[in-house]
N, CA, C and O of each residue as an XYZ file, in Angstrom:
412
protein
N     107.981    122.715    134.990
C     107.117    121.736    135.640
C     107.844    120.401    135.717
O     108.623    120.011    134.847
N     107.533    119.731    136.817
C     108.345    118.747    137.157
C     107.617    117.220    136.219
O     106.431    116.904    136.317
N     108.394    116.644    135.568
C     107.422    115.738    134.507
C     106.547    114.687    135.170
O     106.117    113.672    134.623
N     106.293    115.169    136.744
C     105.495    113.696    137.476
C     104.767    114.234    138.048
O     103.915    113.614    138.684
N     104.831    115.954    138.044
C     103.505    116.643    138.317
C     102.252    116.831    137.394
O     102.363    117.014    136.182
N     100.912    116.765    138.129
C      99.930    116.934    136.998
C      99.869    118.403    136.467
O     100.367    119.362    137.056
N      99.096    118.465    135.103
C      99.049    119.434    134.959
C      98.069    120.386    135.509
O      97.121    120.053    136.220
N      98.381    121.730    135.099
C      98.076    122.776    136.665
C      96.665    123.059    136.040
O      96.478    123.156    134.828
N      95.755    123.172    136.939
C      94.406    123.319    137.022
C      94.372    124.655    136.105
O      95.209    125.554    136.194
N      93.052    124.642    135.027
C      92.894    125.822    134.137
C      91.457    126.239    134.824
O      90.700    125.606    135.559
N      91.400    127.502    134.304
C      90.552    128.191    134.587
C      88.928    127.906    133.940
O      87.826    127.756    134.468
N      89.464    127.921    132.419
C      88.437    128.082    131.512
C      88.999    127.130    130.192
O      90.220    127.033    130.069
N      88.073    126.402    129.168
C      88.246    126.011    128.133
C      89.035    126.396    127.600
O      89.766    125.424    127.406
N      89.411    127.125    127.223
C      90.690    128.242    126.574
C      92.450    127.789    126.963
O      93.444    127.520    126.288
N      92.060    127.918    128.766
C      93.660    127.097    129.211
C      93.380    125.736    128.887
O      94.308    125.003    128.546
N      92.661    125.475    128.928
C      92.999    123.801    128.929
C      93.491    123.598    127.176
O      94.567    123.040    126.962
N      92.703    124.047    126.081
C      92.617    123.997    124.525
C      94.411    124.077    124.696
O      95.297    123.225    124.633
N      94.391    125.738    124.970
C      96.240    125.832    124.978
C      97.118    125.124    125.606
O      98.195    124.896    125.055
N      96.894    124.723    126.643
C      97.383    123.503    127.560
C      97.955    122.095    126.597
O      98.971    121.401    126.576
N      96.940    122.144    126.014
C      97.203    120.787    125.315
C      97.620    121.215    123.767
O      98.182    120.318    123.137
N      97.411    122.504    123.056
C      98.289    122.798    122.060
C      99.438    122.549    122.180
O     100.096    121.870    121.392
N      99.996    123.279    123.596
C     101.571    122.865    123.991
C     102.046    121.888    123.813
O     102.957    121.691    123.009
N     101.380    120.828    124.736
C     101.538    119.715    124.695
C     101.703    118.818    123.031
O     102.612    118.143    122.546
N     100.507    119.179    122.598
C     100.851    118.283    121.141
C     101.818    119.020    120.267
O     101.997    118.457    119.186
N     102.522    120.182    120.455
C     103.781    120.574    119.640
C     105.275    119.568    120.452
O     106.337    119.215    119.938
N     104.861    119.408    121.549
C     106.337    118.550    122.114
C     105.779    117.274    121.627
O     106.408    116.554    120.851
N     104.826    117.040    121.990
C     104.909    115.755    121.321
C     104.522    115.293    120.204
O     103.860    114.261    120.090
N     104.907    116.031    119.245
C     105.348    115.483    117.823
C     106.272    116.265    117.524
O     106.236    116.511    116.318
N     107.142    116.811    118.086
C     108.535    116.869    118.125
C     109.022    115.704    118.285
O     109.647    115.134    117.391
N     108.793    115.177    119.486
C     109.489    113.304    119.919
C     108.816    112.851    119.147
O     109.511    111.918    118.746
N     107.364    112.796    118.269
C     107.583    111.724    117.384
C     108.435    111.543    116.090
O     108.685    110.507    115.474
N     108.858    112.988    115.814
C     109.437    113.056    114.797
C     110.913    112.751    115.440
O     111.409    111.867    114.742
N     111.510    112.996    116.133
C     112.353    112.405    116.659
C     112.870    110.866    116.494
O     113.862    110.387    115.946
N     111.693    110.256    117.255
C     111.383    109.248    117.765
C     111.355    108.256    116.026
O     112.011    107.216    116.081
N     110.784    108.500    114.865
C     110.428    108.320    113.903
C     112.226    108.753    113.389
O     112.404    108.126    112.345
N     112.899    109.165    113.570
C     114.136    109.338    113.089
C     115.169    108.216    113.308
O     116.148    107.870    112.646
N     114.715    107.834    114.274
C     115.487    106.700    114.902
C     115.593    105.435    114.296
O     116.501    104.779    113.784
N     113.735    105.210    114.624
C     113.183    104.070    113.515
C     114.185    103.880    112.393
O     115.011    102.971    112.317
N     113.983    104.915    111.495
C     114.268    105.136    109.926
C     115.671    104.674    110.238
O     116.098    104.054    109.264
N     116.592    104.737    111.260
C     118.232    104.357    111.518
C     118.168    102.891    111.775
O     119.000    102.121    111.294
N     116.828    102.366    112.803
C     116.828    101.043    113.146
C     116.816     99.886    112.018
O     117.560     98.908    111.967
N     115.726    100.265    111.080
C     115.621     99.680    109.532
C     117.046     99.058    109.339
O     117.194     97.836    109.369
N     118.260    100.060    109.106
C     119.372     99.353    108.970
C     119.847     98.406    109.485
O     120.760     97.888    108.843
N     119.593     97.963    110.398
C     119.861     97.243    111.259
C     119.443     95.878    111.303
O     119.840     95.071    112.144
N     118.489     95.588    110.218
C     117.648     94.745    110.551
C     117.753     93.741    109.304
O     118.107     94.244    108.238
N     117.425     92.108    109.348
C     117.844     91.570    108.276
C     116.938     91.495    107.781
O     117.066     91.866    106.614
N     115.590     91.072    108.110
C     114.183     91.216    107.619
C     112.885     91.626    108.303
O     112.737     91.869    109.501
N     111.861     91.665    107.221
C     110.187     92.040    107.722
C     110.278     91.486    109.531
O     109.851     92.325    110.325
N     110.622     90.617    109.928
C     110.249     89.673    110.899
C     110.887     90.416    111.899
O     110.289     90.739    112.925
N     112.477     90.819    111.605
C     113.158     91.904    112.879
C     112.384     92.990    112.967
O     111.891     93.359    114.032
N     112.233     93.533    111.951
C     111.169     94.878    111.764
C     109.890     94.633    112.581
O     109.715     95.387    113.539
N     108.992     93.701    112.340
C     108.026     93.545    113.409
C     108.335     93.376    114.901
O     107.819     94.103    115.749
N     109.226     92.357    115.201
C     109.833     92.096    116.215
C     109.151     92.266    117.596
O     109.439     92.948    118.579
N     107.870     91.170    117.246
C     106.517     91.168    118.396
C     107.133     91.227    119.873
O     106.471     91.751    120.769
N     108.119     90.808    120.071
C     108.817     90.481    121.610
C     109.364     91.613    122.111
O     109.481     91.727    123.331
N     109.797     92.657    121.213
C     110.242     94.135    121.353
C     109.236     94.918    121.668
O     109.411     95.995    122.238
N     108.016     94.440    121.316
C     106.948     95.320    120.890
C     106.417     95.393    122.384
O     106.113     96.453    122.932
N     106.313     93.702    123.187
C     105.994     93.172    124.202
C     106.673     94.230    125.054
O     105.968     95.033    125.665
N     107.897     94.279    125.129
C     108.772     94.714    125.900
C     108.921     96.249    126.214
O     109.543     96.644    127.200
N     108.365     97.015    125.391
C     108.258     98.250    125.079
C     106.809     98.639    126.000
O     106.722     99.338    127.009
N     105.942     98.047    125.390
C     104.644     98.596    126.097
C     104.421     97.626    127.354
O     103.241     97.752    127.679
N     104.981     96.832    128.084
C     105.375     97.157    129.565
C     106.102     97.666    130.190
O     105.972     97.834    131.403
N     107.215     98.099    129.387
C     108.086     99.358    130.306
C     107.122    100.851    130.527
O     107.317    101.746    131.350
N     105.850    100.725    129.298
C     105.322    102.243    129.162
C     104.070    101.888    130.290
O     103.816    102.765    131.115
N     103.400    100.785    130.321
C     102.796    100.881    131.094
C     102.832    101.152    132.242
O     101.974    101.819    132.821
N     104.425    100.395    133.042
C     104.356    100.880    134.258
C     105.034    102.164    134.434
O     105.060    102.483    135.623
N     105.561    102.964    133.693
C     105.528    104.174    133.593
C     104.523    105.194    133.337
O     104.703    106.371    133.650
N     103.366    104.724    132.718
C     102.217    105.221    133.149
C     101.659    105.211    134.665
O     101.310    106.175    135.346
N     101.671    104.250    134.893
C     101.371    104.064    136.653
C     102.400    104.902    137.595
O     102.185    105.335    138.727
N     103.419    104.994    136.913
C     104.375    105.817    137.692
C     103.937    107.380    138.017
O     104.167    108.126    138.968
N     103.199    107.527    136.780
C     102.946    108.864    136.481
C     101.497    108.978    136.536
O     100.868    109.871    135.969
N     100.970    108.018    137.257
C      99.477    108.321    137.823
C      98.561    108.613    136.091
O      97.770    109.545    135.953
N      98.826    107.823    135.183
C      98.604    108.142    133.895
C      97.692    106.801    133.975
O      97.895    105.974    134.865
N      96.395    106.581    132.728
C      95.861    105.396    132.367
C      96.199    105.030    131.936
O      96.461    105.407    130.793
N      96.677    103.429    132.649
C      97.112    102.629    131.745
C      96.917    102.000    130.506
O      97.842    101.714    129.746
N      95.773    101.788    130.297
C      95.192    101.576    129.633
C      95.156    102.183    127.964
O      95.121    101.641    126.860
N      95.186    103.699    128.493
C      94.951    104.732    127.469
C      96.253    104.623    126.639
O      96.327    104.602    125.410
N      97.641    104.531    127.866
C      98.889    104.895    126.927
C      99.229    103.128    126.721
O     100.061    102.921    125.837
N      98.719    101.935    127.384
C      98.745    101.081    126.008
C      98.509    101.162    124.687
O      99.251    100.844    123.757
N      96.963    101.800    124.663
C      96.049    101.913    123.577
C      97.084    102.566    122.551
O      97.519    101.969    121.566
N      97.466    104.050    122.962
C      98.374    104.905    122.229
C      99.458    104.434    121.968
O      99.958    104.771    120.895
N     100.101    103.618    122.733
C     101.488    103.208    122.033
C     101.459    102.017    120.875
O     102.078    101.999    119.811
N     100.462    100.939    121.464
C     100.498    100.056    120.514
C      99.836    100.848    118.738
O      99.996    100.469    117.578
N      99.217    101.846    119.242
C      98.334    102.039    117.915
C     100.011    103.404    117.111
O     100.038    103.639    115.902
N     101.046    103.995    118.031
C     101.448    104.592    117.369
C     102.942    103.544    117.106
O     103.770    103.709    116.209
N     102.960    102.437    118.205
C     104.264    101.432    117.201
C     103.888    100.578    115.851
O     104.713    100.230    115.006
N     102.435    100.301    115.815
C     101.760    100.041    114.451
C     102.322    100.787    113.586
O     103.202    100.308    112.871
N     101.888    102.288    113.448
C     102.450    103.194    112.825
C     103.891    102.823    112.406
O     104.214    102.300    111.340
N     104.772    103.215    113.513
C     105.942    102.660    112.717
C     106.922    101.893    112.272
O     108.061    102.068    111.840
N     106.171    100.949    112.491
C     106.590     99.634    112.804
C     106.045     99.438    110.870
O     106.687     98.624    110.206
N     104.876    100.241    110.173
C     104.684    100.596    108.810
C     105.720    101.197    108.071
O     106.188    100.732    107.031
N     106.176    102.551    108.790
C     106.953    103.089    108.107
C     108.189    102.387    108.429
O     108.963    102.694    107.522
N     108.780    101.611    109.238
C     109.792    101.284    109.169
C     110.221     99.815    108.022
O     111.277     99.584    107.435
N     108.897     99.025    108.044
C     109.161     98.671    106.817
C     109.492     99.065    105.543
O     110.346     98.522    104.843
N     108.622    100.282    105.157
C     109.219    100.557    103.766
C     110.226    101.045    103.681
O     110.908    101.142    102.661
N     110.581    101.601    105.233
C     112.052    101.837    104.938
C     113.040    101.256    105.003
O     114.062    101.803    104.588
N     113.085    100.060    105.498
C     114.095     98.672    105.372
C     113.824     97.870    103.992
O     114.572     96.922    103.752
N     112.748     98.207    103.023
C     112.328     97.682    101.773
C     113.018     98.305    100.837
O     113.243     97.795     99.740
N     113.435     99.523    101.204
C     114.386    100.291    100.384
C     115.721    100.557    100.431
O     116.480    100.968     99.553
N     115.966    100.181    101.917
C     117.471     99.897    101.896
C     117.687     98.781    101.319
O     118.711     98.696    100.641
N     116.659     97.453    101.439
C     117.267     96.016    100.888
C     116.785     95.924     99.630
O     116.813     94.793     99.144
N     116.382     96.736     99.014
C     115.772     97.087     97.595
C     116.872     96.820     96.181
O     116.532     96.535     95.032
N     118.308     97.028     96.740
C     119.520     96.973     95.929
C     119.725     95.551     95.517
O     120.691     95.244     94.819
């Protein structure tokens, strides 16, 4: 499937349930992925303040938004989701820059 096509009309409750099983095994694959990275970025960083790094944060969820629009997606929704899953690790990436600078 082409990633800018919608997904294909189900029949019954059943395709759609599995439809989106699929779906949430790839995507928490990329978050775990995605969460791997983080844990590399930590290094990188001199303090709490890079780690938050509100202007990144800015910058991130308008590239996703209009890539939502690209993809005929709510905008809205994958604001909602991104800001609530860079919260997330924008958590774990602190403690993990707390423990590299922990020495």
């Amino acid at each position: 499937m082409d990633r800018s096509e919608p997904a294909p009309l189900c029949r019954d409750l059943d395709e759609v349930r599995a439809g989106i099983d699929a779906l949430d095994e790839r995507i928490v694959e990329l978050l775990a992925r995605r969460e791997h990275l983080v844990k590399q970025a930590a290094a990188f960083k001199r303090d709490d303040s890079q780690v938050r790094a509100p202007a990144r944060v800015e910058q991130v969820i308008t590239k996703v938004v209009a890539l939502a629009g690209q993809h005929n997606a709510d905008t809205d929704v994958v604001e909602r989701v991104y800001r609530a899953m860079i919260a997330a690790f924008i958590d774990r990436e602190l403690i993990e820059h707390r423990r590299l600078t922990a020495d």
